[in-house]
VEXDREN-2710 file (C-alpha; in Angstrom, 1 decimal):
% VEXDREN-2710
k/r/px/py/pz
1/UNK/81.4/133.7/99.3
2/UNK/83.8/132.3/97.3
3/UNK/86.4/129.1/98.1
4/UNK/90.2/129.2/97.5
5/UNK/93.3/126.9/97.5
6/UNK/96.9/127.9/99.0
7/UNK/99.8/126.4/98.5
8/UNK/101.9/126.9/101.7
9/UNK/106.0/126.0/101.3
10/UNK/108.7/126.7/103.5
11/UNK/112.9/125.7/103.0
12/UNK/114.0/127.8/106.1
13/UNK/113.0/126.8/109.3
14/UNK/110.4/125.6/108.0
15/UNK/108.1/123.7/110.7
16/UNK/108.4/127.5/112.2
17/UNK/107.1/128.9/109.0
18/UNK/104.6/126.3/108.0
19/UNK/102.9/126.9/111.4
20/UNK/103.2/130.4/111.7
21/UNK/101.6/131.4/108.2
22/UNK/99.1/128.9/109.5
23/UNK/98.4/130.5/112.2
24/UNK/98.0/134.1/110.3
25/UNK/96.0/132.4/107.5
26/UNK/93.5/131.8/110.0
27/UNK/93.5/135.0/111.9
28/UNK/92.4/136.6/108.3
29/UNK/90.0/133.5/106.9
30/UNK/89.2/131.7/110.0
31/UNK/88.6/127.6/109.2
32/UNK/90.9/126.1/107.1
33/UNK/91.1/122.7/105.5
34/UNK/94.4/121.7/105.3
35/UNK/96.3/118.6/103.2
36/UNK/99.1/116.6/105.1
37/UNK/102.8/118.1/105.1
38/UNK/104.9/117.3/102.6
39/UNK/108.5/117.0/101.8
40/UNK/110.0/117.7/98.5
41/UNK/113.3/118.7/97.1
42/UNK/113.6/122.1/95.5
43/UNK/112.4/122.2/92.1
44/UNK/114.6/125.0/90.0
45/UNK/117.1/125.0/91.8
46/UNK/119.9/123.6/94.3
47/UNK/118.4/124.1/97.4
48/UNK/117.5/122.8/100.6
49/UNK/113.9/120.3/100.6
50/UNK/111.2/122.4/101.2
51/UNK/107.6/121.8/103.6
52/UNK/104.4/122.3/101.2
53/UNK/100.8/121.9/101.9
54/UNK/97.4/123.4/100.6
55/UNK/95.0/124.9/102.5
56/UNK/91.2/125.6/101.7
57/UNK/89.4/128.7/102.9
58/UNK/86.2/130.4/102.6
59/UNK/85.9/134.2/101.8
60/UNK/84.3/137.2/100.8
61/UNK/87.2/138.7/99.8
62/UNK/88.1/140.2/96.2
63/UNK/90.8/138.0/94.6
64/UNK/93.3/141.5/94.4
65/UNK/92.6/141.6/98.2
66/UNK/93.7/138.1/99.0
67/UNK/96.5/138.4/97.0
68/UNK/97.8/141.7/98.7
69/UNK/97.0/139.6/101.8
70/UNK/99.6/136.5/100.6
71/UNK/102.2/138.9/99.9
72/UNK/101.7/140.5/103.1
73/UNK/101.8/137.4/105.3
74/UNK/105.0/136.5/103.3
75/UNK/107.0/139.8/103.7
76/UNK/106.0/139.7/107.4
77/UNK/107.9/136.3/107.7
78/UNK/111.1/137.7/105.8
79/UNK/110.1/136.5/102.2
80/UNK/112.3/139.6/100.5
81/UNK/110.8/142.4/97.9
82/UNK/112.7/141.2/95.0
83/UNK/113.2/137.3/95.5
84/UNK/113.9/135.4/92.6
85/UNK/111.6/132.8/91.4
86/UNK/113.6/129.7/92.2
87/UNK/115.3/130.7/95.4
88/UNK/114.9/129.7/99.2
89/UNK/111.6/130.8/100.9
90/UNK/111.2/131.5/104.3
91/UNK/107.2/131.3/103.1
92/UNK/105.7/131.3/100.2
93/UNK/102.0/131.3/99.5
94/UNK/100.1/130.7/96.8
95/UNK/97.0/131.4/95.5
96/UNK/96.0/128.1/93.3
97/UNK/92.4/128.3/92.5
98/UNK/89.6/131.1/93.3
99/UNK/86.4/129.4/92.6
100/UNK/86.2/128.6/89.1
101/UNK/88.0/131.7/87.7
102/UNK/90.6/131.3/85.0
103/UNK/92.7/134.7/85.4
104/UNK/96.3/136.2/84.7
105/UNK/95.8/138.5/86.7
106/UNK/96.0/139.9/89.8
107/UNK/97.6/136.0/89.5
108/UNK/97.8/133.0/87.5
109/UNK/94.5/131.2/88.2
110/UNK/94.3/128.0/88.4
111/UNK/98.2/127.7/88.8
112/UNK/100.2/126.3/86.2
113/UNK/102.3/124.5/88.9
114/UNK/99.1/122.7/89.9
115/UNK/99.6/120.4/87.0
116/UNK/103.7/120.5/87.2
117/UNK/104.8/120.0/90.5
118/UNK/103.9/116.8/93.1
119/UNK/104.2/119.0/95.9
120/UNK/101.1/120.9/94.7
121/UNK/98.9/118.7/93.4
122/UNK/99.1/115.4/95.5
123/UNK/98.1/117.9/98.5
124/UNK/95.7/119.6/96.4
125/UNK/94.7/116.0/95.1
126/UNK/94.2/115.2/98.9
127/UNK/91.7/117.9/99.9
128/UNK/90.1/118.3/96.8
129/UNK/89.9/115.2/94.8
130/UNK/86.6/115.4/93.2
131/UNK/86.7/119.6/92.1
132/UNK/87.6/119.6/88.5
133/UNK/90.6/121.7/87.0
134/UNK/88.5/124.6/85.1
135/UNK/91.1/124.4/82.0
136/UNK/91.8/120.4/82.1
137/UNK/88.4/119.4/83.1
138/UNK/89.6/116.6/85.3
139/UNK/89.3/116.1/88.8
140/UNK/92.5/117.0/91.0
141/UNK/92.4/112.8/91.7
142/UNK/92.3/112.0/88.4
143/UNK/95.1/114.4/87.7
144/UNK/97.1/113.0/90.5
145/UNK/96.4/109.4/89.8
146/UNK/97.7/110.2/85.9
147/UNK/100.8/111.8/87.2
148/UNK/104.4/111.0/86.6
149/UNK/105.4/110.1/90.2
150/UNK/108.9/109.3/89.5
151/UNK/109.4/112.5/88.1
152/UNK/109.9/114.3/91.7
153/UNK/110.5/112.9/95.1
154/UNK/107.7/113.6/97.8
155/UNK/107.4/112.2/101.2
156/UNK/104.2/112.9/103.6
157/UNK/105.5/113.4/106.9
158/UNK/104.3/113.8/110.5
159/UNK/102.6/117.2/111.1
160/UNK/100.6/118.5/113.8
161/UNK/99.2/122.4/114.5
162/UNK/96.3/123.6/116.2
163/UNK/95.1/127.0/116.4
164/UNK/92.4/127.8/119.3
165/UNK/91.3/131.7/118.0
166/UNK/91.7/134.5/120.7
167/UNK/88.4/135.6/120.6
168/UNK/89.1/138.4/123.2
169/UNK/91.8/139.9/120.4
170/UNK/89.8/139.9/117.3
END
């Protein structure tokens, strides 16, 4: 089994999207260990402020199959074939970290945003504060406590979900 981080953003409707890619994260890796919810501006580009999270999973998935997975989870929600980097997301997932792999591909692993942007590493920080970048060496809370937190605006906010599985359709 191997353990992975998502990071989960939304900037349309996004308390629909954030808990509705929820939702089908857990359908595919059942429990999840998930940050708070964040608030951040767009970073790239004029935009409206987005929802982020991470979430933690367990699988014995390939790392080519989770990916396919993401992207499918994200066209099902209306993220479009050919969307720019820095543009509005309906949902747009992430795969940070895949044990202790470093990879370019099937993705970037770890994440170069992980050391970048607030809005992936204080929720990453959160839920993972001891596990040590596998390029850096330091932990996500040391990381987080070094950041530049003027540098980006992030508010946690209020967020609830609960998913009861359907074991009668699975």
């Amino acid at each position: 089994m191997s353990y992975l981080y998502i990071s989960l953003g939304s900037n349309i409707n996004r308390e629909y999207h954030v808990k509705h890619g929820l939702t089908e994260l857990a359908k595919v890796f059942g429990a999840l260990t998930l940050s708070s919810l964040y608030e951040s501006k767009a970073v790239g580009f004029d935009g409206s402020d987005f929802y982020n999270m991470v979430i933690g999973v367990e699988t014995s998935n390939t790392i080519e199959e989770v990916a396919n997975t993401l992207r499918t989870i994200e066209f099902k929600y209306g993220r479009e074939q050919q969307a720019k980097k820095f543009s509005p997301r309906t949902l747009d997932l992430d795969l940070l970290l895949f044990d202790e792999l470093i990879l370019n591909t099937p993705a970037q692993i770890p994440r170069d945003e992980i050391t970048k942007n607030a809005f992936v590493l204080w929720p990453l920080a959160e839920i993972a504060e001891s596990l040590k970048h596998p390029v850096t060496n330091q932990s996500y809370g040391q990381l987080w406590q070094n950041f530049d937190k003027a540098s980006q605006s992030i508010t946690q906010i209020p967020f609830s979900w609960s998913h009861i599985m359907d074991n009668q359709n699975t």
